[in-house]
C-alpha positions as CSV (number, residue, x, y, z in Angstrom):
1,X,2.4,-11.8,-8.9
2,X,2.6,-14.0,-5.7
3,X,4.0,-12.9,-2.3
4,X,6.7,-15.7,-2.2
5,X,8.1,-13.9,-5.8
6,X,7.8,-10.5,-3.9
7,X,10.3,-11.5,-0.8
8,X,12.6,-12.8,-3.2
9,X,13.0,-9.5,-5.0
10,X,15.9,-6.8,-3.5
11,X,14.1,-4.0,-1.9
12,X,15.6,-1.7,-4.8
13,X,14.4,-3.4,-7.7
14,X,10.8,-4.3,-5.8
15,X,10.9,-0.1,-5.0
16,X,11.4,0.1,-9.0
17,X,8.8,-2.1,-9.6
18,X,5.9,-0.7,-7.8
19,X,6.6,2.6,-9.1
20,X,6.2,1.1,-12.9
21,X,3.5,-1.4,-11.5
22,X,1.7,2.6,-10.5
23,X,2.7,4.0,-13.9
24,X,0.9,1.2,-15.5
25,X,-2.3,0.9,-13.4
26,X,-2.3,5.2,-14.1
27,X,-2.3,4.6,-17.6
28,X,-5.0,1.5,-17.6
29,X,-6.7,4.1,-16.1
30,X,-6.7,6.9,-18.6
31,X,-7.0,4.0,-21.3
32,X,-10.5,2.8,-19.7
33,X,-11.6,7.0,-19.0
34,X,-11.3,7.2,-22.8
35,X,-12.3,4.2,-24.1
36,X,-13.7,1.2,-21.8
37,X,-11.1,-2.0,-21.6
38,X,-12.9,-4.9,-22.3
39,X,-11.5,-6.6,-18.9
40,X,-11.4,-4.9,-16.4
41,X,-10.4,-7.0,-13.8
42,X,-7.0,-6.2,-14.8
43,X,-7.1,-2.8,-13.2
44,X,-8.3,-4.5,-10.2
45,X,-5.2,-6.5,-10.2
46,X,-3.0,-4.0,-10.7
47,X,-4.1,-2.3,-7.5
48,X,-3.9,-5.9,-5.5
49,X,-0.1,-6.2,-7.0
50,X,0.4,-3.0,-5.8
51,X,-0.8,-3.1,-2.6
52,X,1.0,-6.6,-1.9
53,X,4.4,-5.4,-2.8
54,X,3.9,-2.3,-0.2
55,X,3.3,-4.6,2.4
56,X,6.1,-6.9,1.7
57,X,8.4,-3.6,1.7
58,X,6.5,-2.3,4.5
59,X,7.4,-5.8,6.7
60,X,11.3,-6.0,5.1
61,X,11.7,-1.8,6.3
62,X,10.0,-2.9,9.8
63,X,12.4,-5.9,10.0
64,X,15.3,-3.2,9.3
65,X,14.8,-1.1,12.4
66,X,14.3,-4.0,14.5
């Protein structure tokens, strides 16, 4: 997912998203644990998905109390 579609989301659906985007990555995890993903890249994206939509929701909350 690119940054540009992440500041074009409302902050309550991109809330609702990163929790599923967590559910997911959780169970990508267990899946792997038990028996190894052939790419596992994905995970890795997952987590870089993740971590961009915080920081977009972390900049929009900052731009809030300003």
């Amino acid at each position: 997912m690119k940054t540009l579609e992440i500041r074009e989301m409302p902050v309550k659906e991109l809330k609702e998203r990163i929790e599923t985007e967590r559910a997911n990555l959780n169970q990508m995890r267990m899946n792997h644990a038990i028996s190894p993903i052939e790419d596992t890249s994905k995970i890795k994206k997952a987590k870089k998905d993740i971590a961009r939509m915080l920081t977009v929701l972390g900049q929009i909350e900052n731009q809030d109390k300003k």
